[in-house]
N, C-alpha and C positions, 0 to 999 in steps of 0.2 A: 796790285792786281785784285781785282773784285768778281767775282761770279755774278750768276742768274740767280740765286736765292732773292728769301723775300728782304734781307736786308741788305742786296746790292745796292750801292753808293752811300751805303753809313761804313764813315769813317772812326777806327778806335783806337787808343793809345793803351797800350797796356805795359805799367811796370811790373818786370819782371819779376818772380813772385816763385813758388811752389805749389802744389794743390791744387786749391779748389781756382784760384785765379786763373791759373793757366787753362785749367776746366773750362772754367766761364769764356774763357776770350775764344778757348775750340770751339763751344755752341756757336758763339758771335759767327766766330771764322768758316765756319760749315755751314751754316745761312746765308754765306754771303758776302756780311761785314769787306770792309781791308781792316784787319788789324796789324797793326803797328807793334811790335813788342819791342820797349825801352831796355834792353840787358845793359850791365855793367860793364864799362869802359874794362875792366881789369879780368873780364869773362873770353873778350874776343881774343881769338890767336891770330899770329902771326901772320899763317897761311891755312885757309879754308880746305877741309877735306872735301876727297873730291865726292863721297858718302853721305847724305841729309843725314845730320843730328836724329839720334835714334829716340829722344827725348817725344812720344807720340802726341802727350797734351800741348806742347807747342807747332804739332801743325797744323798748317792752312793760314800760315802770316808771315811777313819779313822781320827783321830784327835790326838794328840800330844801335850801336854802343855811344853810350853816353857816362860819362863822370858827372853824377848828381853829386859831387861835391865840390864840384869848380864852378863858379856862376855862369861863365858863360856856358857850360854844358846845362843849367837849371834853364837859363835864356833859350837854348834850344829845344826844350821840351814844352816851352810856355809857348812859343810860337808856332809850333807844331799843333799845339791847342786850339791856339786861334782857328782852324780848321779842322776842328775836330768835333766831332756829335759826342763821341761818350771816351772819358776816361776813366781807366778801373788799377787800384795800387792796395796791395795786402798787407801796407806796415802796420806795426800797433800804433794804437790812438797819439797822434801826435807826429810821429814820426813825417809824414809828408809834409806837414805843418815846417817843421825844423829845415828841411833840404827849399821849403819855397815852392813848392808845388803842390800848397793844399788847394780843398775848394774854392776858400775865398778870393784866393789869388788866380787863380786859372778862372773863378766865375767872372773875375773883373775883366780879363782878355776875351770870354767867351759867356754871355749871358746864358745861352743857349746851352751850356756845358752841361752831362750827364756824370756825376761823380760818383764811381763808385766807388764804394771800399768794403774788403771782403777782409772779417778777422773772425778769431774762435768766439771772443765775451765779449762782441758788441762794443760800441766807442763809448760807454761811459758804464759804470756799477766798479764793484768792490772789484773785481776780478779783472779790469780791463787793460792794467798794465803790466799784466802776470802772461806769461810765456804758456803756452800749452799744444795740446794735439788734440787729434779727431777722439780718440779715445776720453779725453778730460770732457770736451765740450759734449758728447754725448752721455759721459755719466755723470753731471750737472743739470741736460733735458729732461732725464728722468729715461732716456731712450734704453740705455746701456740696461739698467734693469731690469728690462723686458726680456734678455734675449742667454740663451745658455738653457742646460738641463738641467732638472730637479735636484737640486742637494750637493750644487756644486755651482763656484763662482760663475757671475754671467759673463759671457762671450765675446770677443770683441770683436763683431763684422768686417774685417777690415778697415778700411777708412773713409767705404761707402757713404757711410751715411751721417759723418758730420764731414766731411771736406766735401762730397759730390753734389749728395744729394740735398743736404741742408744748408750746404754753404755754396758752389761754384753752380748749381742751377737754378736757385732759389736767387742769387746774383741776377742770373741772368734773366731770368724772367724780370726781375725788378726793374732794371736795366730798360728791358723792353716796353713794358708799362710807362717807365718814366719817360720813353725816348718819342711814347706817342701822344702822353700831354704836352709836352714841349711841342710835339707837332701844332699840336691844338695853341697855345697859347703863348709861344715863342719862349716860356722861360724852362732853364734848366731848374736841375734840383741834387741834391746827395739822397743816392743808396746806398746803406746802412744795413748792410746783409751780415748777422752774425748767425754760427754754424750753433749757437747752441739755444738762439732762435730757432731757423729753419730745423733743427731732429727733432724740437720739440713740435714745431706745426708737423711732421713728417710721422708722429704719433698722437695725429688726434682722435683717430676710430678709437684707438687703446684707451687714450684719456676717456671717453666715454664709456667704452665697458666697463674702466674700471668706477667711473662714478655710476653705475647701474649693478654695481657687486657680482661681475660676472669674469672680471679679469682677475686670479690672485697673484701669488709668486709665481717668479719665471719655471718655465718649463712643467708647468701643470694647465695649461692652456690652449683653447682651440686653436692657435694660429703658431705657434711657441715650441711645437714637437712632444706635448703632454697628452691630445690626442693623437691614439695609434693610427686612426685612417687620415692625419694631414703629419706626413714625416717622412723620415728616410729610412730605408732599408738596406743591409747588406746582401748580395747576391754571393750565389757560392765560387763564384771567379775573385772576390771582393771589391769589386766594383760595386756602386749602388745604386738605385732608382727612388724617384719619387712621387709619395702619391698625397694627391689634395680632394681625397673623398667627402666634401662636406654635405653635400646635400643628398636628402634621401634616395634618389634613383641612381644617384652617382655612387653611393656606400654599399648599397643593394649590389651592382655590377661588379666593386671590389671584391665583395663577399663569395659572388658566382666565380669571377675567373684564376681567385685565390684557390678556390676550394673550400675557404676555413672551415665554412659550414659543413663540412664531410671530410673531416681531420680526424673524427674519431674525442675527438673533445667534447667538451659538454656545449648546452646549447649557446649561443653566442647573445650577451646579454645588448639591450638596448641601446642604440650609439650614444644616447646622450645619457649611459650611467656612467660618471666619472672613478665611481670606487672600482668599477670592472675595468678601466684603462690599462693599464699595469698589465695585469696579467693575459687581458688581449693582443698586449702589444708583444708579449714575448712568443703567444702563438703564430704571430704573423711572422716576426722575427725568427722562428723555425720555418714556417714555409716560403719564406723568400730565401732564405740558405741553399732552399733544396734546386736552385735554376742557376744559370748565371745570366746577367744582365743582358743580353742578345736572345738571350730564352724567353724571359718574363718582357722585352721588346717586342717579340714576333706573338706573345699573348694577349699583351693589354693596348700595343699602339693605335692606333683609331678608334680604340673603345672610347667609353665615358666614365671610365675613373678616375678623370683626373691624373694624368698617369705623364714622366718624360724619364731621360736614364737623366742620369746626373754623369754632364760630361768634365772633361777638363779642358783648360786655355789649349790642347793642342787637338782635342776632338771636337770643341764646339764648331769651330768653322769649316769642319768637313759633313757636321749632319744635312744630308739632304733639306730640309723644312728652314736650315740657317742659309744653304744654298740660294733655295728658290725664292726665299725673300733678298736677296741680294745684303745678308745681315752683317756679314764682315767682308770686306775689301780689299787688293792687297795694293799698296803705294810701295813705291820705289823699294819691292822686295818685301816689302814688311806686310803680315796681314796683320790687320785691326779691327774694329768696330766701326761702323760706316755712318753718315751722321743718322741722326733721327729727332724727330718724329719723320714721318714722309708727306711731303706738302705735292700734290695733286697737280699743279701748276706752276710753282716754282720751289724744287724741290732744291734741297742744297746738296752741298757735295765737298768732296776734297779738294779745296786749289791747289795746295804743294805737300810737298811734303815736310816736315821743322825744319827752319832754319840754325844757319850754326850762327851765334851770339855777333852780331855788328855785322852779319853778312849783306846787307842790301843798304849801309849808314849811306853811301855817297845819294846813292839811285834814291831813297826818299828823302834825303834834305834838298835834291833836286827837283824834286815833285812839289813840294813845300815853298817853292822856292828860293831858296839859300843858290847863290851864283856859285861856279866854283869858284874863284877866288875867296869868298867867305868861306866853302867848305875846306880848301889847301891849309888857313890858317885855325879854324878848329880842329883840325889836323894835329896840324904843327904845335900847336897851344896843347893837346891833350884832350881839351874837352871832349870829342868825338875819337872813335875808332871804327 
């Protein structure tokens, strides 16, 4: 099944994978794509619940079980190629190579083929046959060092920002790029998306400051929580709010609807003296005590402070402003995050919801076409479930 996005009728094969893969083939799949997700022969059950797989990065595609380690189950994945615009597989370097389903062999069946591959250190350096996580790959970019408070280890963002954002979008974008010179000149190509590539492009404002000597150690920095008017605050409920006061008129309105400046304190030194930070930051840090986050909401919301509460996964999708942009969704019960960017004319969308592992094998090797009787005996044989 294919939507109206802008990538209806690009077909994708995706093995299945963890992360940022399965990331990537969602963008694909919310655009539009059909992706195809290749799971393990040894993944599919018996009997399908009657409830979509709750697993949200794999929806918006059917699924297929296959044994990549039976040749005819390799033979069914290479044929499926042949009809296919882009494949995408997260093994380490080599690995697709060994099962018979690398580039070279899928480009022979499909010139036209878009190969992706998404791993932490990139398919070739000292590091590339070494096991890792989002956390290794971003403190290798240099990412990792940016982020945490002053005078204690840095933070780990969860795994935003080498599996999502450096590694399964940065895919995808590749992906697309490659998908529209091949439009132009009918040849495929390998993308070669490593996550500790993409944190490091994903910190290049930082690389700059700090080559202009204006970024030091984490957590004494404009964007970092070392300036008091860009950070978080606790309220006296202990919930918190956040404010991104950088620019003059915007700091000015923090300072009016604070009060600080009529706290009875001394005067409020220059924003840009950084030896005054610290001790600004703790006067703020008493006047935001004194509210709680529904107080200092009904003070600063439609101001120009730079101002949001900091919600959590089960208040974000009931804020008004998440509402009216239609920002989370809910599919088959579940709310989520809905796709995006938003395309004006062919906007994408949710097709399904995840499927459970080999649930749709027969219906796409039908589409593909594989007769049944070839499908009864990859059946029979194991290759397929």
């Amino acid at each position: 099944m294919t939507g109206q996005g802008p990538l209806a009728g690009i077909k994708v094969i995706e093995i299945a994978g963890i992360g940022p893969g399965p990331f990537c083939a969602m963008l694909l799949a919310d655009m539009g794509a059909d992706v195809i997700r290749v799971d393990r022969r040894a993944k599919v059950p018996d009997e399908f619940p009657a409830e979509p797989d709750m697993d949200l990065l794999n929806r918006g595609r059917r699924s297929v079980g296959v044994d990549l380690k039976d040749p005819a189950g390799v033979e069914v994945v290479l044929k499926l190629v042949e009809a296919t615009d882009i494949l995408l597989e997260g093994f380490r370097p080599g690995v697709a190579e060994r099962l018979g389903i690398g580039p070279d062999v899928c480009a022979a069946r499909n010139p036209r083929l878009i190969y992706g591959r998404m791993t932490g250190w990139g398919q070739e350096g000292p590091y590339a046959q070494t096991a890792g996580h989002d956390i290794n790959y971003i403190a290798l970019s240099g990412v990792l060092s940016t982020i945490g408070p002053a005078g204690k280890p840095p933070v780990p963002p969860v795994n935003y920002l080498g599996d999502f954002g450096g590694g399964g979008l940065l895919l995808a974008f590749g992906l697309v790029c490659a998908l529209e010179a091949a439009r132009r000149d009918g040849v495929g190509q390998v993308v070669d998306a490593a996550m500790v590539d993409g944190s490091a492009l994903l910190a290049t404002m930082i690389y700059g400051m700090h080559a202009l000597g204006v970024w030091g150690e984490h957590g004494e920095n404009l964007l970092d929580g070392g300036a008091y008017y860009y950070g978080v605050y606790e309220c006296a409920d202990g919930e918190f709010v956040s404010i991104g006061s950088l620019e003059p008129q915007f700091y000015a309105e923090l300072l009016d609807l604070t009060g600080v400046a009529d706290d009875g304190g001394p005067p409020m030194p220059p924003q840009g003296d950084r030896e005054a930070w610290p001790a600004t930051r703790e006067r703020l840090v008493a006047i935001f005590k004194q509210k709680t986050r529904d107080e200092w909401c009904e003070i600063m919301e439609g101001s120009d402070v730079c101002f949001a509460p900091v919600l959590d996964l089960d208040e974000a999708p009931q804020h008004p402003h998440n509402i009216a942009r239609g920002t989370f969704e809910k599919v088959a019960g579940v709310v989520q995050p809905g796709p995006a960017p938003r395309l004006s004319r062919t906007p994408g969308s949710i097709g399904r919801p995840p499927p459970h592992p080999g649930q749709h094998t027969d219906e796409v090797l039908g589409e593909f076409g594989f007769g049944e009787g070839e499908i009864g005996e990859l059946r029979a044989s194991g290759a397929v479930k």
